[in-house]
N, C-alpha and C positions, 0 to 999 in steps of 0.2 A: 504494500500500500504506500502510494508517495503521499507526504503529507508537508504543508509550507513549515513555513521557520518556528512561525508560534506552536504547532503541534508537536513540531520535532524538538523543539522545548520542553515542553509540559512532556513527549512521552518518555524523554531522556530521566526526569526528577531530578536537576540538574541542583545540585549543592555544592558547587565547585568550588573545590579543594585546594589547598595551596599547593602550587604545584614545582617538580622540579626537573628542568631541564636536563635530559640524558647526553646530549651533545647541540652545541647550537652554534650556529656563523649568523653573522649580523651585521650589513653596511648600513652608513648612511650618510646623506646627505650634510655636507657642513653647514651648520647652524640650524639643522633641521631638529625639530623639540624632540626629546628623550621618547616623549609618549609613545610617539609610533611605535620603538620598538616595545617599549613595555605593555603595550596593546595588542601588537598581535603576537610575541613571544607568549602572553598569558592564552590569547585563544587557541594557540597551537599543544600549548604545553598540559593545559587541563581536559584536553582529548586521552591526552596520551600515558598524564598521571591515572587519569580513571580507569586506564584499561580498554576506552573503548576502539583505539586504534593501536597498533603495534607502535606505525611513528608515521612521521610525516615529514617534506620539505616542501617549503611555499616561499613563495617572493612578493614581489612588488616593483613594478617598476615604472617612472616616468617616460617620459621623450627623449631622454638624455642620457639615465642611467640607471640602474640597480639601486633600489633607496630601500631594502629589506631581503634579507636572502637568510632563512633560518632552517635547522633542522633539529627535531625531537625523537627522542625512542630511538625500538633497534629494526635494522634491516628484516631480524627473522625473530619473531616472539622468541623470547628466551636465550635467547641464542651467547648476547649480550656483545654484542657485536654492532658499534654504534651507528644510526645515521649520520650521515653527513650531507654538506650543500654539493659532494659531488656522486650522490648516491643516483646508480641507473634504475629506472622504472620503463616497463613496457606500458606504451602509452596509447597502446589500441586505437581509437578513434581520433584521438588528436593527431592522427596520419593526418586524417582528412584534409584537413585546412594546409596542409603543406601539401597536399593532391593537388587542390583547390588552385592555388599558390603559381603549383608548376605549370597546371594547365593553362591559368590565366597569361604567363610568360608568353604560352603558345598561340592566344590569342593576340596579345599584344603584335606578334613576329606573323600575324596574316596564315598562319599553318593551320588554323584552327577556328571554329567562329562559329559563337553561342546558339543560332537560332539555324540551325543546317542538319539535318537526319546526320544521325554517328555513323550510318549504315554508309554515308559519303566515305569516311575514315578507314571504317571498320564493316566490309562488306553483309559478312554472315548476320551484323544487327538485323537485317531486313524481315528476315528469318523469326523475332521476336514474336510472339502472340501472348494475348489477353486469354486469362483462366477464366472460365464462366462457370466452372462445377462438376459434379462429374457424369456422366451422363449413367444408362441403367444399367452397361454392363464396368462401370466403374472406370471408366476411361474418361480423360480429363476431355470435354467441352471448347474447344479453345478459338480463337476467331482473329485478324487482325487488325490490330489497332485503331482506333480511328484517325491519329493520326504520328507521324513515327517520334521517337524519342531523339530529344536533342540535346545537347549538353549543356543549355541551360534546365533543362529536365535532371540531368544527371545531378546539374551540381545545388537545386532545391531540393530534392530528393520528390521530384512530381513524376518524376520515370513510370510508376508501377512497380521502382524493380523493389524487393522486402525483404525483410530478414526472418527466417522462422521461429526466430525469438520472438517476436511483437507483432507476429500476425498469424494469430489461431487457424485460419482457414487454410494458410499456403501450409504451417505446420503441418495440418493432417493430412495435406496432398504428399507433403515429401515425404511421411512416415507410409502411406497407405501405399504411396509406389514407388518409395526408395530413391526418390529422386536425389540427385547429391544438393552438399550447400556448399558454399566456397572451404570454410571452415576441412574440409575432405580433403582438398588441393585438385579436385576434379574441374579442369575446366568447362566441362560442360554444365557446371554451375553458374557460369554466366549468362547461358541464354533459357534457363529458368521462366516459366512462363510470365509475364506480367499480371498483377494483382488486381490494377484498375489500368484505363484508360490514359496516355501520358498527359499532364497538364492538370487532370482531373482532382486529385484531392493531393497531401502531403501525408506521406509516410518514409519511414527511416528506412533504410535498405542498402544494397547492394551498390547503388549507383556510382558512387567516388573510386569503388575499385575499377570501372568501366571507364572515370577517366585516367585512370594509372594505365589500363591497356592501351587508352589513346595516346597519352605520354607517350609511351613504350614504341608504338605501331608509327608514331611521326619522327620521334628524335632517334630512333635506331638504337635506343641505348637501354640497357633496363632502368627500372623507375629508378632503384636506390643508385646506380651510377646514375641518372639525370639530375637528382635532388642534390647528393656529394658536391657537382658542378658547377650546379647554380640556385642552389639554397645556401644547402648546410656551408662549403668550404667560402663562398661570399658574407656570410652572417658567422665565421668563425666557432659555428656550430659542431665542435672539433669531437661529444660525445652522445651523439646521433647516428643512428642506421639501423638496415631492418639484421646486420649481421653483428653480433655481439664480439669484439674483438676480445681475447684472454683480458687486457686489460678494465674494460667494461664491464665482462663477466663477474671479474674480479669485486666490483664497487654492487655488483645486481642483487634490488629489493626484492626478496623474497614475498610473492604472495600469497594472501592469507582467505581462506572461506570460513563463513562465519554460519553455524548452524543453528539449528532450529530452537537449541537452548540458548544461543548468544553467545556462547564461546567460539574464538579463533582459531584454528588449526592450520597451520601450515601446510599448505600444496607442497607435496615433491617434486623437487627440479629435476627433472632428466637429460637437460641440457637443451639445446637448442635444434629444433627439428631440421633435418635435411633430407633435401636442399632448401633451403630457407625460403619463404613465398614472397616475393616481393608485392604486398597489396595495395592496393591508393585511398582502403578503408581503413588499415589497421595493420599493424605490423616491425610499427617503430619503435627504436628503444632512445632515452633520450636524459637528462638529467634536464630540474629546474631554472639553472638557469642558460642553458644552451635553450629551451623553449622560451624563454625571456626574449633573446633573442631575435625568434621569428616575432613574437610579440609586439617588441620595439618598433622591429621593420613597419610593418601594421599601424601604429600610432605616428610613425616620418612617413607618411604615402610613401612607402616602399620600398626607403631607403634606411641601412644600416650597416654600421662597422666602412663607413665610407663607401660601400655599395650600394646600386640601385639595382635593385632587385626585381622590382616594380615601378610602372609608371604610376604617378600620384593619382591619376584619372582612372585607373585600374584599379588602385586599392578604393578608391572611391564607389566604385562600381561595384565592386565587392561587397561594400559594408551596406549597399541598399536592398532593400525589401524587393525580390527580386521573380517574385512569386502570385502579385497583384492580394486577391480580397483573400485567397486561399491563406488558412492559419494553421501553424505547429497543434497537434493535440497529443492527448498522452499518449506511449505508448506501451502496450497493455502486456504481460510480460508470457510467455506459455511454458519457462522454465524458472523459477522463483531462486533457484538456489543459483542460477546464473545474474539475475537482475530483477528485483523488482518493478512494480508500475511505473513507470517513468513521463514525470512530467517538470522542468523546470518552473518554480513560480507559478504554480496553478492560479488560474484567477487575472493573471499576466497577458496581453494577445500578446503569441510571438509569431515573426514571419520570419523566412529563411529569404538569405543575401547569396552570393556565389562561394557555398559551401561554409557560411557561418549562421546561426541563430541567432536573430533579434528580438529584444526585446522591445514592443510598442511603446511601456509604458516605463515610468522609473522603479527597478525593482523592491522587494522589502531591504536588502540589504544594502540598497542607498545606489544602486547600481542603476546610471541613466538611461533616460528613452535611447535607444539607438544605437546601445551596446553590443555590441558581435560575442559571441562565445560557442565554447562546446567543451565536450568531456571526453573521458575515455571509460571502455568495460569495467577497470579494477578501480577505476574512485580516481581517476584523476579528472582534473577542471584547469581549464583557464575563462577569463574574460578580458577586450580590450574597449575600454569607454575612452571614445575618441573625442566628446565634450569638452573630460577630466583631462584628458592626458594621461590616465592610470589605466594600468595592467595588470591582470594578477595573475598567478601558475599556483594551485597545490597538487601536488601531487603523495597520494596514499598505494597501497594494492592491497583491496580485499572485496573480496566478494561477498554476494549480489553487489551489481550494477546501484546506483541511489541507495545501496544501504544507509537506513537513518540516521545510525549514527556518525559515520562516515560526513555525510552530507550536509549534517548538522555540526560538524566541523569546518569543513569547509563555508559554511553559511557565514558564522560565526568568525570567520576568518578575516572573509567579506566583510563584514557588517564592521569588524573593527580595521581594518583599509578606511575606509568611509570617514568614519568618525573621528580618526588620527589625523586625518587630513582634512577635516572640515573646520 
């Protein structure tokens, strides 16, 4: 069940404890007041005194620079084995926005262009059909589109394309005929039937890996050499990639699932699957502040570490509602122990921008109209409020997806960013 800030309050019975810092790093700003960090050092710190996360790193950053960069707890519960501000987390869906990012590059350079069938790019799209049900002898129904999918489709998630976590009906198609999900490494997970019509409503899904294959299929290169090239090694993003090198391994947060009685247990690591998938939905591993980072770039229209990465008019383009009246709703979960109901800021309109989440309105935790964001599977978050000039990154790993308490960490996070600087 997602529940906003005040619920996640009252369900936490929050008596918070004085708390004590297991490991922390902290910049800031000259002449900038003490409080900051004493505000969000306590938000972070009494998560993690209480047990309810193993540990966490979060930042903050302005336009210019890093003004918060802290880490609490340990990497692996118990382990005792500290966080730090250069600890790696696999950051699942925060792929995206650097999908988003690369593809836009590709707009920019005329290889590419929003309102065009992908099926121009990437011939077999054509090939895509609409699921209508199954007919009597159990056979999927399927019909085509009304009209074809294009990578402004791909990158609001108005494709059709889904995820079988947050859409009950394709879930029981792909249990009832063994259909694969990407998640398999089967590429015939890509041309998975579509759920609705392209255009037609917003749901989360598959689509940002669709554009890593366009990445992939125009620049000749694979994603993660396309991103190394002209992301990461531009924005000096030096511990990022979907390949964990020995030394990155070396720093990597162990994740945690939290069950049905609210205890954490640690996931076994088996190392890192090969050959590694390179996806444009999820797949990257990254520390807090190499995402600052891309963050930054985002808040300079596109420029960062003395690189233009983007054109200003691009990131601009980016950061708008990109999607018309159509609105983000929850999405409803069909595996509980992988993620809960998911809705940011219920009660919130949000619309989707080119591969970010906006929010309409000013959030509860102080977070303005017109802010861009997203998360990742294991509880990590960013947001960038381009108003403010603030940016934030936490980064956790436990499982479900919006686990409360998690969430309520991170909320709380937020909320004191806000307040420090107001």
């Amino acid at each position: 069940m997602t529940m906003d800030r005040r619920d996640l309050l009252k369900a936490s019975g929050l008596s918070l404890l004085a708390s004590t810092a297991l490991a922390t790093q902290a910049f800031g700003q000259s002449g900038r007041s003490g409080s900051l960090k004493e505000m969000l050092d306590a938000a972070l710190s009494r998560p993690v005194q209480r047990g309810d996360i193993p540990g966490v790193v979060a930042g903050i950053t302005d336009k210019n620079q890093t003004t918060y960069l802290a880490a609490f707890g340990e990497r692996a519960l118990g382990k005792g084995v500290p966080m730090t501000a250069e600890s790696v987390f696999n950051i699942a869906s925060m792929t995206k926005a650097i999908t988003g990012a690369a593809g836009m590059q590709l707009v920019e350079q005329g290889k590419l262009e929003l309102d065009e069938p992908i099926s121009k790019y990437i011939p077999r799209a054509a090939e895509l059909r609409v699921f209508e049900g199954l007919d009597e002898k159990g056979e999927p129904r399927l019909r085509p589109p009304k009209r074809p999918v294009t990578l402004r489709h791909l990158m609001t998630h108005t494709s059709g394309m889904v995820y079988n976590q947050w859409d009950a009906d394709f879930d029981r198609f792909v249990k009832a005929k063994n259909v694969p999900v990407l998640a398999s490494g089967h590429n015939e997970a890509f041309y998975a039937p579509l759920m609705f019509d392209p255009g037609e409503r917003w749901e989360y899904g598959i689509a940002i890996d669709w554009i890593g294959l366009l990445v992939e299929k125009i620049s000749g290169k694979s994603l993660g050499t396309y991103m190394q090239e002209n992301i990461f090694s531009p924005l000096g993003m030096t511990s990022t990639g979907y390949r964990l090198t020995p030394d990155m391994e070396a720093r990597r947060v162990a994740t945690h699932q939290r069950g049905p009685d609210g205890k954490l247990t640690e996931v076994e690591w088996k190392g890192q699957p090969q050959p590694v998938r390179e996806l444009g939905g999820g797949g990257l591993s990254s520390t807090v502040g190499d995402y600052m980072q891309f963050v930054r770039m985002i808040l300079n229209g596109g420029s960062g570490s003395g690189k233009q990465v983007l054109k200003p008019e691009t990131v601009a383009l980016m950061g708008k509602n990109a999607m018309g009246d159509t609105r983000v709703v929850m999405l409803k979960t069909t595996n509980p122990a992988r993620s809960e109901d998911a809705e940011f800021f219920p009660g919130v309109p949000k619309s989707w921008g080119l591969t970010f989440m906006i929010n309409e309105q000013t959030a509860p935790t102080g977070r303005s109209a017109g802010s861009l964001a997203w998360a990742g599977l294991f509880n990590t978050f960013f947001w960038i409020d381009p108003s403010k000039g603030l940016g934030g990154v936490f980064m956790a790993q436990v499982l479900p997806f919006v686990d409360p308490k998690t969430l309520q960490a991170f909320h709380d996070f937020e909320t004191a960013a806000y307040q420090a600087s107001s």
